[in-house]
C-alpha positions, 0 to 999 in steps of 0.5 A: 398975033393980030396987027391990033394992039394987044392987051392981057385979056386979048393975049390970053385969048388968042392962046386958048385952046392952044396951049394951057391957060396956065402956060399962057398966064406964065409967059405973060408973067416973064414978059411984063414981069409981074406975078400971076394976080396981077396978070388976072387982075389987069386984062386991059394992060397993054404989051409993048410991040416987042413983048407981044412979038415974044409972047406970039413966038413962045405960044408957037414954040410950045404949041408944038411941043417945046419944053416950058422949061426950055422956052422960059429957059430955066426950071426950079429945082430944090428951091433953086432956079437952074438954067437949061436949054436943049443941050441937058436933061430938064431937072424933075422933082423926084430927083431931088429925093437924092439929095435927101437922102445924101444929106440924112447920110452926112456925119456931123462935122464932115466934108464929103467927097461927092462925085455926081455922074452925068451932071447935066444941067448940074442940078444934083451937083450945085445942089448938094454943094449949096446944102452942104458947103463943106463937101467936095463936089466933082461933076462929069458929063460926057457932053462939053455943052451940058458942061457949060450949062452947069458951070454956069449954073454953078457961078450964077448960084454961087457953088464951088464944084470940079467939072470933068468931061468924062464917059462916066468914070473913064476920065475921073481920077483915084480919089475915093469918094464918100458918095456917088451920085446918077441920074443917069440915063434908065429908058428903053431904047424902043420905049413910045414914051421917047417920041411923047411930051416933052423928052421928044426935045431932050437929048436922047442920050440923056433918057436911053440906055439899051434894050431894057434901059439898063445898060448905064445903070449897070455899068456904074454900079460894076464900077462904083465900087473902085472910086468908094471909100469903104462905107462910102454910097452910090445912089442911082435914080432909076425907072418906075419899074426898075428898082428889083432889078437896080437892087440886084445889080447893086447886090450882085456888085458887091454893095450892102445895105441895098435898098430903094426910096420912094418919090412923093409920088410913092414910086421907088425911084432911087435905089443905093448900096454902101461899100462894105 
């Protein structure tokens, strides 16, 4: 930014036609730590040279590209705010559609064992051990860095869950879980959208899974069954496009009451099956 003192009006300004005016608004509300109102409000407020230093470093950073959830750090997710950085998946709004539908499947009184496969930033895991304090909640990643972030989103929340490194079930012991949960990774390996927007920064192997983005998907449903109690759930997040397809996995694994659920966008974006 200019050597000149730098105000709000002069800092919303030099970002136009750079990055949304939105985003530029959002980074002023961290940095001064006021709400967006006041933002509008006082243009002629003054930034401290370090805010301004900050500011000018983040308007670079998302100007080419960078994630605001990794610039700022965190991103909400169910009402929470999680940590994230490069090392995990950025959390998304359709995917809190699992925890929904976990909790309508929960018996009155009981303390369900929860395995969530992938964990990432640990936003299904700490989630579902906030909304149902009983349960017993145990997340694997295969990364020890995405690992550390959900640890710490876990104490920072103040949610009791097990952490276990593990290339999904291959490390996670007999106990027989009452539900399984994924978001795992459903993409194409040759999808365009994989050099596109923000996934560009994402870990790859959070978003790709083989030639029809499938290859993760079926691998845990072939072995959900194993680590289910009878009448226990996997629920699995998946494509747009790809719920006929995760349904006839699930069937053909030996689920029942196989069926998918749509977003708020009305997309069929998670599909489960129960142990019979």
């Amino acid at each position: 930014m200019p050597e000149v003192a730098v105000t709000i009006g002069s800092a919303l300004a030099f970002a136009r036609g750079r990055i949304p005016a939105s985003e530029a608004r959002m980074f002023l509300c961290r940095l001064l730590g006021i709400g967006a109102a006041q933002v509008a409000a006082y243009p002629e407020r003054n930034l401290a040279a370090e805010q301004a230093a900050h500011y000018a470093a983040w308007l670079e950073r998302r100007a080419a590209g960078e994630p605001m959830a990794y610039i700022l750090g965190e991103r909400e997710f169910y009402g929470r705010s999680f940590q994230v950085g490069p090392a995990v998946l950025i959390p998304r709004p359709e995917t809190e559609l699992i925890v929904d539908l976990v909790r309508a499947r929960i018996r009155a009184g009981s303390a369900p064992r929860i395995l969530d496969l992938g964990t990432g930033s640990g936003a299904l895991a700490v989630t579902l051990a906030l909304e149902i304090p009983d349960a017993l909640v145990t997340a694997v990643d295969l990364s020890p860095a995405a690992l550390d972030v959900a640890r710490g989103n876990a104490a920072r929340l103040g949610a009791t869950a097990r952490f276990i490194v593990s290339d999904w079930f291959s490390a996670v012991d007999a106990t027989a879980f009452d539900f399984i949960v994924s978001n795992p990774p459903y993409i194409a390996d040759a999808d365009p959208h994989l050099k596109e927007g923000d996934v560009r920064f994402e870990p790859r192997t959070a978003l790709a899974s083989g030639p029809a983005g499938l290859d993760d998907l079926r691998r845990i449903a072939l072995d959900a069954l194993s680590f289910l109690v009878p009448g226990g759930w996997l629920l699995m997040e998946h494509g747009y496009d790809q719920a006929a397809v995760v349904r006839d996995l699930l069937v053909s694994s030996g689920f029942q009451e196989v069926a998918s659920a749509m977003d708020l966008a009305g997309i069929e974006r998670t599909s489960y099956g129960r142990r019979p």
